[in-house]
C-alpha positions as CSV (number, residue, x, y, z in Angstrom):
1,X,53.6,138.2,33.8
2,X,50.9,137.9,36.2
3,X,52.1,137.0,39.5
4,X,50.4,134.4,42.2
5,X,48.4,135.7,45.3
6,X,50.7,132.5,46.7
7,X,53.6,133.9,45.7
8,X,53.2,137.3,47.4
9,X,51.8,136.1,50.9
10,X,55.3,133.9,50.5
11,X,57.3,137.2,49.9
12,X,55.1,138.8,52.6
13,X,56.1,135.9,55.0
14,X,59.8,136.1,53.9
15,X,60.5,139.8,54.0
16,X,58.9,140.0,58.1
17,X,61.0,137.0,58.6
18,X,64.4,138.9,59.2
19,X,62.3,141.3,61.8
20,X,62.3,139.6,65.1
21,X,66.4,138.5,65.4
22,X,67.8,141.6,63.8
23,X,65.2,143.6,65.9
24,X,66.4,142.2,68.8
25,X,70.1,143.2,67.7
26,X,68.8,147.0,67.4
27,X,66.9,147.1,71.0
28,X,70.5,147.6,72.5
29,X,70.5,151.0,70.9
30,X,66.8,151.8,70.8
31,X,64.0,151.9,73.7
32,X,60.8,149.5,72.4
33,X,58.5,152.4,71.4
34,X,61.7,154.3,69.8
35,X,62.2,150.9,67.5
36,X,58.3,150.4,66.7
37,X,58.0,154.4,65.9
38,X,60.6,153.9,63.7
39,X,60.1,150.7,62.1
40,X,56.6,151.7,61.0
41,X,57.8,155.1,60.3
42,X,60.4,153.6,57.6
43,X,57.6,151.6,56.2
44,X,55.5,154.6,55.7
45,X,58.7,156.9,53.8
46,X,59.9,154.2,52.0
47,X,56.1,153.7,50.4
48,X,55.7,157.0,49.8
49,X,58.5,157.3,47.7
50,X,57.7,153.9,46.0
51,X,54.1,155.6,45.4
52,X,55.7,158.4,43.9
53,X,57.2,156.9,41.1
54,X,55.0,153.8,40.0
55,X,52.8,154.7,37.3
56,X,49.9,152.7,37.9
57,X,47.5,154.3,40.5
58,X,45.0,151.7,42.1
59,X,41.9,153.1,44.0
60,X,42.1,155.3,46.8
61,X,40.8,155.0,50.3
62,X,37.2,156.9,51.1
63,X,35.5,157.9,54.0
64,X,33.5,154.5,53.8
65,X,36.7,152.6,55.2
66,X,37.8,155.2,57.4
67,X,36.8,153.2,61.0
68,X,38.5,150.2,59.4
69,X,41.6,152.7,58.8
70,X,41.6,154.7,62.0
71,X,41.4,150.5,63.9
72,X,44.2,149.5,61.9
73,X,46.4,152.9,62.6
74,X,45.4,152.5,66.7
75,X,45.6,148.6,66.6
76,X,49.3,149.2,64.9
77,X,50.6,151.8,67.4
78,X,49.8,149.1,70.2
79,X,51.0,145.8,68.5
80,X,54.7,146.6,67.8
81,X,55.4,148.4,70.9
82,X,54.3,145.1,72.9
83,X,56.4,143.1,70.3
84,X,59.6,145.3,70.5
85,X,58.9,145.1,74.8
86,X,58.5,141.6,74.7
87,X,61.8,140.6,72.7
88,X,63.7,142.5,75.5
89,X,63.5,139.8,77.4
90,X,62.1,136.7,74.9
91,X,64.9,135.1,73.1
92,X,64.4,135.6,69.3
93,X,63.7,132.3,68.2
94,X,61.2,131.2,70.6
95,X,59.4,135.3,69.5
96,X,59.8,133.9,66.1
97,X,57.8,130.7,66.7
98,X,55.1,132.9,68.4
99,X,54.2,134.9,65.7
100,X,52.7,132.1,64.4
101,X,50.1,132.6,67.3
102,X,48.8,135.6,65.0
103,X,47.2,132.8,62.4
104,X,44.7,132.0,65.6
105,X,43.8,135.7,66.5
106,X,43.5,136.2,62.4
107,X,41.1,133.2,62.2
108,X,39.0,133.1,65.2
109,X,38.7,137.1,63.9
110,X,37.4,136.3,61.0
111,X,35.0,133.9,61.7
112,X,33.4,135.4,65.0
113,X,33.9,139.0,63.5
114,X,33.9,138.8,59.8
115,X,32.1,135.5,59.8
116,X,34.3,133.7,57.1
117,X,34.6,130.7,57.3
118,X,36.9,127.7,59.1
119,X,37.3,124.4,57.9
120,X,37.9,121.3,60.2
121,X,41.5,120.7,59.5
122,X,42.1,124.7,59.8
123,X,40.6,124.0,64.0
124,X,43.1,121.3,64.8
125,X,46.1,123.2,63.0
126,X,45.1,126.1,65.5
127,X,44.2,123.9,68.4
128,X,48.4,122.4,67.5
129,X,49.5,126.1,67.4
130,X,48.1,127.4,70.5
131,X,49.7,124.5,72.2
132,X,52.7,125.3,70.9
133,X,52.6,128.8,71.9
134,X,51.9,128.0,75.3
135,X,55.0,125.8,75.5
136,X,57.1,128.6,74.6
137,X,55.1,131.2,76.7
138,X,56.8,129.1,79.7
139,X,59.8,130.5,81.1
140,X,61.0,127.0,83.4
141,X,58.4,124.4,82.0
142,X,59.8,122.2,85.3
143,X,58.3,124.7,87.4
144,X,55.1,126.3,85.0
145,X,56.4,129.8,85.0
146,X,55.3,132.2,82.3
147,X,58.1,134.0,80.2
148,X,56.6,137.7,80.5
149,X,58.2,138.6,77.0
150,X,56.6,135.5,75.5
151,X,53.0,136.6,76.9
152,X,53.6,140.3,75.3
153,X,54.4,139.2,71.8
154,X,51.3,136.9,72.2
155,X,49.2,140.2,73.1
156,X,51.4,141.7,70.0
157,X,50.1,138.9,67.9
158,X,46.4,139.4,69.0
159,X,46.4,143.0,67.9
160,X,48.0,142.1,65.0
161,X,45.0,139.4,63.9
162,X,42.5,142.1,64.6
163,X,44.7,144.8,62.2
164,X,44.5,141.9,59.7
165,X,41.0,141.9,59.5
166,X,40.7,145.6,59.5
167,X,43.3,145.4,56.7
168,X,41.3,142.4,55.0
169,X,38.1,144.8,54.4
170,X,40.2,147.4,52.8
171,X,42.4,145.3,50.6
172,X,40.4,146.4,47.5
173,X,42.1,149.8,47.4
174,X,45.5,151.2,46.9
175,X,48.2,148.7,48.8
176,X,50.6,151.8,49.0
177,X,48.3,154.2,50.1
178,X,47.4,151.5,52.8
179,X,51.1,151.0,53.6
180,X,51.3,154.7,53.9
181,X,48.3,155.4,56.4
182,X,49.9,152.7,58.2
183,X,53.1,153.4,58.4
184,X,53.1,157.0,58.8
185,X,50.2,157.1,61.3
186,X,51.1,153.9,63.4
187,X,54.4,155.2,63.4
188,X,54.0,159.1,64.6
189,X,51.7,157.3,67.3
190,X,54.5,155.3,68.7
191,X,57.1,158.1,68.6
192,X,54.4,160.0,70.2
193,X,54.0,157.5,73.1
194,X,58.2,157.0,72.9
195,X,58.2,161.2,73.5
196,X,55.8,161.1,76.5
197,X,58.2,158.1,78.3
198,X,61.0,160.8,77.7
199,X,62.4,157.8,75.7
200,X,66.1,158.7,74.5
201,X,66.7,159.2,70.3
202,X,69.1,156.2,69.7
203,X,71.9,158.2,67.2
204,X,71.2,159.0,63.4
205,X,72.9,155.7,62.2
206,X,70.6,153.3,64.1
207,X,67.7,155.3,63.4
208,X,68.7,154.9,59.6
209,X,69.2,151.1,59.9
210,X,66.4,150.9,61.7
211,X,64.1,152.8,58.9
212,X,65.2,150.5,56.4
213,X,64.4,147.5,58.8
214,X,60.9,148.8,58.5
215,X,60.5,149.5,55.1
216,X,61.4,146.1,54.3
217,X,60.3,143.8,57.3
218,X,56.7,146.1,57.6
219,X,56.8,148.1,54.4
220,X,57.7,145.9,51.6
221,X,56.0,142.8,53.6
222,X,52.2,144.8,54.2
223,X,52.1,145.8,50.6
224,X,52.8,142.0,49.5
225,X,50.5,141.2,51.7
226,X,47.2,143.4,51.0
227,X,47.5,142.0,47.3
228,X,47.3,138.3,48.6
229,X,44.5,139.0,50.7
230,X,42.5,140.1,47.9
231,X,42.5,136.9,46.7
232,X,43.1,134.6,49.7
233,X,40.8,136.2,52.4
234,X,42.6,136.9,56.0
235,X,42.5,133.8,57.5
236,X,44.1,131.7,54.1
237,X,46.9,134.6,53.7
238,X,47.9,134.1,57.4
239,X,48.4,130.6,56.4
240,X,51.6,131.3,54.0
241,X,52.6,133.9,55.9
242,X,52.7,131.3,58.7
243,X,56.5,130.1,56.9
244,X,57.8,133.4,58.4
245,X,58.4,132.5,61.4
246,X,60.5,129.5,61.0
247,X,62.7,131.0,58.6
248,X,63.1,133.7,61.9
249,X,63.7,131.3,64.3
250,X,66.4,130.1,61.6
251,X,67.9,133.2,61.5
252,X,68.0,133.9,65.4
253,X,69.9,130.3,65.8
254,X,72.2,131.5,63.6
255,X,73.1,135.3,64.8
256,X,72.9,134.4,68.6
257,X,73.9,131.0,68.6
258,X,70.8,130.1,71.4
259,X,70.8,127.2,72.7
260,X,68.3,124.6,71.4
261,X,66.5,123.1,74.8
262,X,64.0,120.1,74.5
263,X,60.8,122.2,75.4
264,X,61.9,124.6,72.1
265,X,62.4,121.2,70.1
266,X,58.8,119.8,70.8
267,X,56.7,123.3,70.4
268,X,58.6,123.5,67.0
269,X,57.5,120.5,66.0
270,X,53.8,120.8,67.1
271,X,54.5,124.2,65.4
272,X,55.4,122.9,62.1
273,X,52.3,119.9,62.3
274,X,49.8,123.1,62.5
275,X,51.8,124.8,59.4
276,X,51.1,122.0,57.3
277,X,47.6,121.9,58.2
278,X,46.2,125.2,57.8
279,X,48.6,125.7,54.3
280,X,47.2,121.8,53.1
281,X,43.6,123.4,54.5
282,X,44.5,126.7,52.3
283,X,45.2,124.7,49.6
284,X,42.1,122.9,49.2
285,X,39.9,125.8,49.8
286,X,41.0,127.6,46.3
């Protein structure tokens, strides 16, 4: 049964959902370079293993994509280790909402860089997003101070639009071999940067959780992903994926009960107007 390029971005979306809140549960026991290094390094493993045993062996990687490779790796290294820094002190639900801000790096990306292109509808949903993002970047909206967690995960999301489109002009190869590279390279670059902060191991249990975290939130969710974008292009994958979030911030209500304030109430909602345009936009561009 052939499967939709729909239906994977929504598995994608789904699977990087449950990384923000239970994330934020495993910073306790884990410094922020510790928990990236880790997260992409369970990706990586858990791939590798899956690579192993499938049967079917798509095309491999050549030196012709290599500088988009060696970007993604780099770009990968730097993205979760602002992420993990900036949910220290973000709450999980507004992070959540702002990882929607990576469907406006992905798409301004694409078509300044990569020159695809942006229909009408797809500018206001991003014009309603980075509103949004800016009223949860605010830490007291009373007094217009910025939430220095918030403004991390929105430098997080940046490099993570940039990795897309990096990702996007390798998609035509082996999704597990990509998964691999990026796993296993982004990750040994963040345990690298976590050794030379004389960062502390967190103990063999969390370090298992926290592999398994990765091969499902980063692992599982990447290699759903490179098979949408073969299909959907960067900017129109971003747009399912953009479901993740909310089903995060769901989550984070739940596990640590936050509470919901009027600012969070009215970002959500211009949140959720930009959703519905860019996936209606996505729609009508297939």
């Amino acid at each position: 049964m052939k499967v939709s390029p729909i239906t994977f971005a929504l598995l994608a979306a789904a699977l990087y959902a449950i990384n923000s809140p239970f994330s934020k549960l495993l910073l306790s026991y884990a410094s922020s370079e510790m928990m990236a290094a880790f997260l992409y390094l369970g990706a990586g493993i858990g791939m590798s293993i899956m690579h192993f045993f499938r049967k079917d062996k798509e095309e491999r990687l050549t030196r012709k994509e290599l500088p988009y490779t060696v970007l993604m790796v780099l770009l990968d290294i730097a993205a979760p280790i602002l992420m993990m820094a900036g949910l220290k002190s973000a709450t999980a639900a507004n992070a959540s909402l702002l990882n929607n801000f990576e469907i406006v790096a992905t798409s301004l990306i694409a078509l300044l860089v990569f020159k695809e292109k942006i229909r009408t509808r797809l500018w206001i949903a991003i014009g309603l997003i980075v509103c949004s993002s800016m009223l949860l970047s605010f830490e007291d909206i009373s007094a217009l101070t910025f939430s220095h967690g918030s403004l991390l995960i929105i430098l997080a999301c940046t490099c993570w639009g940039m990795e897309n489109n990096c990702t996007r002009m390798i998609s035509k190869k082996s999704p597990e071999e990509i998964v691999i590279i990026k796993g296993l390279g982004s990750g040994t670059g963040a345990l690298v940067v976590a050794l030379l902060a004389k960062d502390a191991f967190p103990s063999l249990q969390i370090i298992a959780i926290i592999l398994l975290l990765g091969f499902a939130s980063y692992g599982l969710s990447v290699f759903f992903y490179v098979y949408a974008q073969r299909s959907l292009g960067a900017a129109r994958t971003s747009a399912y994926y953009s479901l993740s979030p909310f089903i995060g911030a769901l989550l984070s209500f739940l596990i640590f009960r936050e509470p919901l304030t009027m600012t969070y109430a009215i970002a959500a909602t211009v949140m959720i107007a930009g959703t519905v345009l860019v996936t209606r936009d996505s729609k009508e561009s297939e």
